[in-house]
N, C-alpha and C positions, 0 to 999 in steps of 0.2 A: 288858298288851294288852287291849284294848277286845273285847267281847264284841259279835257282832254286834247283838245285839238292843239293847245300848248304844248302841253307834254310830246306829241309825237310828228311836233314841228309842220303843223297842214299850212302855214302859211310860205313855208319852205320850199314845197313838192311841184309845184309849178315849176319852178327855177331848172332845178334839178331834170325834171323829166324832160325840158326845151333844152339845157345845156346838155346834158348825156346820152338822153335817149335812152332812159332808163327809169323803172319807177325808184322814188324816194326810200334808203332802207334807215331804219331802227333799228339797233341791235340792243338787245336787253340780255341783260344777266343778272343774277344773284349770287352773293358770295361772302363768306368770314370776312373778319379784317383782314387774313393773310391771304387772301384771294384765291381763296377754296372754293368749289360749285360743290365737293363729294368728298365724302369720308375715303380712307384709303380702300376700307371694303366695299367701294361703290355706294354707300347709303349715303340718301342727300336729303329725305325729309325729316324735318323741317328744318332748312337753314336762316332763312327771312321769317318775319311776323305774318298773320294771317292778314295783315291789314294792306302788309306788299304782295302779297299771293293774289287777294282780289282786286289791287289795281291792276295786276298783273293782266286780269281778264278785260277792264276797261282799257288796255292798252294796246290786247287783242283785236277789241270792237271799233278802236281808232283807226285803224290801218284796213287795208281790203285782202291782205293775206297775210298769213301765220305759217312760217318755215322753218324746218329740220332737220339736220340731215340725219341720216341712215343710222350711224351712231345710236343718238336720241333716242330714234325709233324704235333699235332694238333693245337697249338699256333699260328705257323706262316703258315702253308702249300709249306715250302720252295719248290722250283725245284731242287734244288741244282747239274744242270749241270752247267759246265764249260760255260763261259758266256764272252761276251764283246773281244774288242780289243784296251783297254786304256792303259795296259801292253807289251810296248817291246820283254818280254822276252817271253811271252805265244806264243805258237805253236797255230797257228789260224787251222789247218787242224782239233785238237781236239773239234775245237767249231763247224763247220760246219758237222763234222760226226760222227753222234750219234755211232756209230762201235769202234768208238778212245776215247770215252767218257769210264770217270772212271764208278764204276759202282757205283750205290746209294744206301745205303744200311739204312733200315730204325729196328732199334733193337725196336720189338712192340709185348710186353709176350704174351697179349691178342689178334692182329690180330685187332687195333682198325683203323688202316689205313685204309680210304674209298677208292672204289674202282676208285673213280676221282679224288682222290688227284692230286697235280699236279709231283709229284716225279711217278705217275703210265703212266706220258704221253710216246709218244716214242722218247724226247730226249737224252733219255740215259740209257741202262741196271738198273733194278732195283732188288734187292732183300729184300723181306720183313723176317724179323729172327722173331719166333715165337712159342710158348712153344707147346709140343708136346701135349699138350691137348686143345689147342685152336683153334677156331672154324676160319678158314682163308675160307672157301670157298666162300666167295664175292670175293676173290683174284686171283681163280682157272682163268686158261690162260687169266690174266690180268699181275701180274707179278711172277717170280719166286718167291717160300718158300722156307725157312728151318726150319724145325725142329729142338730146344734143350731141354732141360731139363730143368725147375725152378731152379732155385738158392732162398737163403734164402731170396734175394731180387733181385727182378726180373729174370735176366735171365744167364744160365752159360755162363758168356763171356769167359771165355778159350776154350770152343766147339764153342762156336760165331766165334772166330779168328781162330781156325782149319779147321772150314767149308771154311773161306774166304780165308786161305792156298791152300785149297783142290781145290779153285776155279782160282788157279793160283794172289793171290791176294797176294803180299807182301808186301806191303805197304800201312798203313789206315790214312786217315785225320778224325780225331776224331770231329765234329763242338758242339757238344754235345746233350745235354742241360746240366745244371749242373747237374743235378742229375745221366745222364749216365756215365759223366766226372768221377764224386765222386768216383761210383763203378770202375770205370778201376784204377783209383787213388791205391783205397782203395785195392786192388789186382797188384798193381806195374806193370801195363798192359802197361804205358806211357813211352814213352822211349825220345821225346822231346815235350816241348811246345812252340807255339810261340803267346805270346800275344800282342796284340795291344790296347797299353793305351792314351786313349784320355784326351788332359788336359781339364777335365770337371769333375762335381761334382754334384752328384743325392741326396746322404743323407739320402735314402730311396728306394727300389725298390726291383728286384732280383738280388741275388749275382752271381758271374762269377764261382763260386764252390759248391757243396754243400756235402753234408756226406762223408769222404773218410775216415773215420773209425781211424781219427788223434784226440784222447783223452786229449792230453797233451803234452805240448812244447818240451817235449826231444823226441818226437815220432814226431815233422816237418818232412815233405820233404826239405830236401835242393835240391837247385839248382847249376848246374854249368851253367854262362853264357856263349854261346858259344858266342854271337852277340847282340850288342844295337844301333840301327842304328834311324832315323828321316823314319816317311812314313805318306809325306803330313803335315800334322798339328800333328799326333799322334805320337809317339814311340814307337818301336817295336822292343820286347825282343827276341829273341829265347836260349833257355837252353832245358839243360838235366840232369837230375833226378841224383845224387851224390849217385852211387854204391858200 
């Protein structure tokens, strides 16, 4: 069994944050075999095993933020703190005190996060990332803002990850949605992923990816697999991106 700080490459993140100037990202997903996240009518629980949901949380507690974009947010209304004690390996002090909790970080250009969402409760630091002309003050001391700039779509994730630099954050767990995925993809932002593939079969729905700015087959990401292990019913890959 994979040691968390295996699983979300901490001997990596040094490298990473001297060469880029950037903190170290994870990007995690779950999905059918045919690389479903969601039924066609949006329903997505339960795709993976309970057994990947709760590493899910310890993979949370591995990283020092947990991001989403806007999508996510409004789809599902995650909490996305650190949760549960069905995981051996999770340090329970992080679930009971919101202080030790990563921080949540929701990437929303427009500022479309309402101010109840449940990512605004106080189980756990939140930071809403939001373009320097959008109107956040429903937000104002409810939770932290930042300000960036527009990118050609959506928002500048490289000022995104500086800020989260700035904020002592070196290490991000990416949960997505696909579409945020896409752009960090499509900007070589991902430095591993770890997916969790359930033997199941949708046929139709939303995909685990979307735009990452790959045209044509000699333009793939390849992967290296660092790890293919069983979790629960599902299988769970972890790789890194072939430099």
């Amino acid at each position: 069994m994979l040691s968390v700080d295996d699983l979300v490459g901490r001997n990596e993140w040094d490298d990473v944050i001297t060469r880029y100037g950037r903190p170290f990202v994870v990007y995690k997903f779950a999905a059918t075999l045919d690389g479903r996240i969601a039924a066609e009518d949006g329903t997505s629980q339960w795709i993976t095993s309970a057994e990947s949901r709760a590493e899910v949380h310890l993979l949370r507690a591995g990283c020092h933020a947990t991001v989403v974009g806007s999508g996510t947010q409004q789809a599902d209304n995650p909490n996305l703190a650190v949760r549960g004690n069905d995981d051996p390996r999770l340090d329970l002090s992080i679930v009971e005190d919101p202080k030790k909790q990563p921080l949540r970080v929701i990437v929303d250009s427009n500022a479309r996060t309402p101010a109840d969402a449940k990512v605004c409760n106080d189980a756990a630091p939140t930071l809403v990332v939001v373009a320097e002309d959008a109107d956040a003050s429903h937000l104002e001391n409810v939770v932290d803002v930042l300000r960036v700039k527009r990118a050609d779509k959506g928002l500048d994730l490289p000022a995104v990850l500086r800020g989260l630099l700035e904020r002592d954050v070196r290490a991000v767990f990416l949960e997505g949605g696909p579409t945020l995925a896409g752009s960090f993809i499509a900007q070589k932002l991902v430095d591993r992923v770890v997916n969790y593939v359930a033997p199941a079969l949708l046929g139709s729905g939303k995909s685990g990816l979307e735009d990452a700015g790959i045209r044509t087959i000699t333009d793939i990401l390849r992967l290296e697999l660092v790890d293919v292990a069983r979790s629960g019913s599902d299988v769970r890959l972890v790789a890194r991106p072939m430099r």
